[in-house]
N, C-alpha and C positions, 0 to 999 in steps of 0.2 A: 693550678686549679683556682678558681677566682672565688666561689662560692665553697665554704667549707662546714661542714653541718659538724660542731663542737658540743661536748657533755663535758657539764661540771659534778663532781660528785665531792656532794657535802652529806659529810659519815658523823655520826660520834663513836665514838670509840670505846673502848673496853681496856683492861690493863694486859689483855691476853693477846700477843703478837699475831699468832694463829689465825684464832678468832675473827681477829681486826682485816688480816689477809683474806679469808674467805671471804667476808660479808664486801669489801673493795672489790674481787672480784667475781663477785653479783651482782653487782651494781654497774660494774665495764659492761659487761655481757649483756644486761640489760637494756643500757644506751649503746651497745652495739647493735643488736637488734631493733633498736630505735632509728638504723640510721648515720649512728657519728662514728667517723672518722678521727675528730680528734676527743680525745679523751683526758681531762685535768683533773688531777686527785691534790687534795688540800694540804698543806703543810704537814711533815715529821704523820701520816697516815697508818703506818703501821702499829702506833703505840697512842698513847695518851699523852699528852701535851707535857712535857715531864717537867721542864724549865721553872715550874711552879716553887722548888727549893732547891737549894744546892749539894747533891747526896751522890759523894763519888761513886759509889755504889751504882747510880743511874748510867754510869758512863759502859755498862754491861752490853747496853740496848742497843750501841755502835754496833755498825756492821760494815766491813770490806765492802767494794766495788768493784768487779760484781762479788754479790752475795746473795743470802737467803731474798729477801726481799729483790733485789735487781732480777733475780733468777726468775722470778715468781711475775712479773710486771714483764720481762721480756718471753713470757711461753704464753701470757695473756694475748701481748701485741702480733706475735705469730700468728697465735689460732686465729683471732678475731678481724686479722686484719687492719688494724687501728695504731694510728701514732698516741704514745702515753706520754705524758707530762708527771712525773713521779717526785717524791720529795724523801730521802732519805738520812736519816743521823750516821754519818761517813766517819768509820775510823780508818783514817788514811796510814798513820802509824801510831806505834804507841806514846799516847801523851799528845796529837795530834787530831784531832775532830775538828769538822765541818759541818753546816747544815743544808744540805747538796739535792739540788732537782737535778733529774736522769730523766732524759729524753728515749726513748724506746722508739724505735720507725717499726712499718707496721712486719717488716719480716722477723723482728725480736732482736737487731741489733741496736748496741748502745751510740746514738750520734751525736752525743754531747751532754755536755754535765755545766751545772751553774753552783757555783759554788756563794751562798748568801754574803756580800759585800756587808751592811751596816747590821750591826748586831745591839739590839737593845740589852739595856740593863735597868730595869722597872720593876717594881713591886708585884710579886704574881711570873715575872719577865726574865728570869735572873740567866741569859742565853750566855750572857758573856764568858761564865762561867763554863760553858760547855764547849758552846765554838768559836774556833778560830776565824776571824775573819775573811772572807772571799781572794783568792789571787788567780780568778783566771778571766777577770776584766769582765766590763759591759759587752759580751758579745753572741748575739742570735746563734740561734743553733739552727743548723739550716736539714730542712726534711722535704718529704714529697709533698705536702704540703704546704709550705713555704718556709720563711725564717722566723724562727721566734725567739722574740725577744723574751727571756723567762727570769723572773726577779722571785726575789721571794719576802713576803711578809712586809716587815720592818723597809723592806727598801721602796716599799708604796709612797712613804712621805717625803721621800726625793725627788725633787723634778730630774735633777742629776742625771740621775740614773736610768730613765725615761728616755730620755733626752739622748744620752750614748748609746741606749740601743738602737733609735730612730737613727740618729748619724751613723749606724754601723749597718743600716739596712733591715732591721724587721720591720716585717709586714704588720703582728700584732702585736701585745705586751698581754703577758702570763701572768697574773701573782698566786701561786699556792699561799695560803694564809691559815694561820692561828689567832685568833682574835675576839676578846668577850669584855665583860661587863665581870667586878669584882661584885661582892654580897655587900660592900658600904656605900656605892655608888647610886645618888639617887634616881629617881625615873629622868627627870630632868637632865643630869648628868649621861645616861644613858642614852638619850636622844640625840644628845650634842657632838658624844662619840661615834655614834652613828652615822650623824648626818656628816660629820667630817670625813669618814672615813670613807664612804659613796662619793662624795664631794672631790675628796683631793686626788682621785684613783679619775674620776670620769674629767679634772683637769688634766688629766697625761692625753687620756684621749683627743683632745680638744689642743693641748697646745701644738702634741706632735701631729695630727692628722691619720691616728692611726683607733683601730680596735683594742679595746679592753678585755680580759676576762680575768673574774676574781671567783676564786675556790674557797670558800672558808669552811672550817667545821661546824658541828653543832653540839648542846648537849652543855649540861655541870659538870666539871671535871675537877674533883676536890683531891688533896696529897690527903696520903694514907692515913698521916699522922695526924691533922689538924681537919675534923671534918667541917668546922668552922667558919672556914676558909676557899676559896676555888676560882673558878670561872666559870662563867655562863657566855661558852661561845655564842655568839650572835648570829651565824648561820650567814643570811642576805647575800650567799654567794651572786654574782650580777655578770653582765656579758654589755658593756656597751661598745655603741658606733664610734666611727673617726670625728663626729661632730660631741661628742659625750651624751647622743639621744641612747636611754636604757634600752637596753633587746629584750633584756628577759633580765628576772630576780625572783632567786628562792625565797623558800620559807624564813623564818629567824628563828623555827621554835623544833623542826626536825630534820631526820635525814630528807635529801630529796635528790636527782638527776634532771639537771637544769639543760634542757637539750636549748638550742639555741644555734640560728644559719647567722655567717660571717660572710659578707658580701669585699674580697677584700680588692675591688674590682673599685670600689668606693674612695678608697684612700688616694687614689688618683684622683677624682675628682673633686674633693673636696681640697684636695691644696692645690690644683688649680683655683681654687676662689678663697682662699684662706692662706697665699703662701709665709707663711710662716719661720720655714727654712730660708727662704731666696733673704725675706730680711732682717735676720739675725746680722746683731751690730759685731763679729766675733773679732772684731782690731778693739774696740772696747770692752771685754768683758775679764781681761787678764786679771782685775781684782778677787774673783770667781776662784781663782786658786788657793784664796787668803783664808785663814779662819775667820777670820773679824778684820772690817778694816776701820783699826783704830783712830 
């Protein structure tokens, strides 16, 4: 399929699981009836951004694969007929968590799972604490749709990682994301995080030759204990081309369904005039393995 008509759904959320599941899918159904075929839901979607403190207590909110949520995302992808891009907090075993996107094709079966490679540990940020890091490599999950290359969040600031999915054959790159502005950050500050953060995601587009799309949430999302304190996700979910031209970009201040066509018929032609891959120096980049080279 060369042309693929994609929905981004940027939610805020509630502390209520439920809740959170129904109003997600109203929002599929909605951009189904709109049209899309492929459907992206924002980072960790079924809960509230939890990673804000460290409270083993949180570690509740795991859930098996499949599970309640996987169950609920694959009877979606059935009815509606749509491939789903899901993101889920995976207790794999005990003492073992993930922060894991689940691919859904459109008859409700599971054809692949990503499991988040680079895990921050930031003020507001504290993931490390939760999940384990990724082990099932840079690799597209492949649908009727195409291959997608699906990352998550924190792996936006990697060219890396961009980069091995493009070598391993996706057609586009996925980021489900959680991502805001703290209450000490000034407007200024907020700008700069923004604008990097549009910035260095529509660089992947542009170095690989490939399409972008970013799912963020919306909404203040403060810990229980410290009202003080929170996030003000930033929304700006965005869709760009293989050149990093924007398609489309949501609100920054509410929910929305960012419908958006992916021409990936494009990707061909543009590294025809941009090839990029043919002159990659890769007998030179062996230092690329080093942390620092001192």
């Amino acid at each position: 399929m060369t042309i693929i008509k994609a929905a981004l759904i940027q939610q805020s959320c509630s502390d209520d699981k439920m809740t959170n599941l129904a109003r997600t899918g109203d929002m599929i159904r909605q951009a189904a009836a709109g049209g899309a075929l492929l459907v992206v839901l924002q980072e960790l979607h079924a809960s509230q951004y939890f990673c804000q403190t460290e409270d083993p207590a949180l570690f509740d909110l795991a859930e098996p694969i499949p599970g309640a949520t996987s169950r609920c995302m694959a009877a979606l992808a059935e009815e509606l007929g749509v491939v789903i891009v899901s993101s889920i907090f995976e207790r794999r075993a005990p003492g073992l968590y993930h922060n894991t996107s689940v691919v859904f094709e459109k008859d409700g079966s599971i054809v692949g799972c990503y499991r988040k490679m680079h895990i921050p540990d930031d003020p507001g940020f504290f993931e490390k604490f939760y999940f384990t890091p990724g082990d099932l490599g840079f690799n597209p999950i492949s649908t009727s749709l195409g291959k997608l290359g699906v990352l998550i969040c924190w792996d936006q600031w990697y060219p890396e990682a961009a980069r091995l999915m493009t070598l391993a054959g996706a057609d586009l790159l996925i980021y489900p994301t959680a991502i805001g502005w703290t209450p000490s950050d000034s407007e200024a500050e907020k700008q700069r995080q923004l604008d990097a953060w549009i910035t260095v995601q529509r660089s992947h587009a542009v170095a690989n030759g490939l399409p972008v799309l970013v799912c963020n949430r919306v909404g203040l999302e403060q810990p229980s204990h410290d009202k003080e304190s929170g996030i003000q996700f930033w929304g700006s979910s965005f869709a760009a081309g293989p050149q990093g031209e924007m398609l489309a970009i949501a609100t920054g201040d509410r929910e929305d369904i960012l419908q958006v066509e992916i021409d990936l018929s494009r990707n061909e032609q543009v590294r025809r005039n941009w090839p990029f891959l043919r002159d990659r120096r890769i007998d030179a980049y062996g230092d690329l393995l080093k942390r620092f080279r001192d």
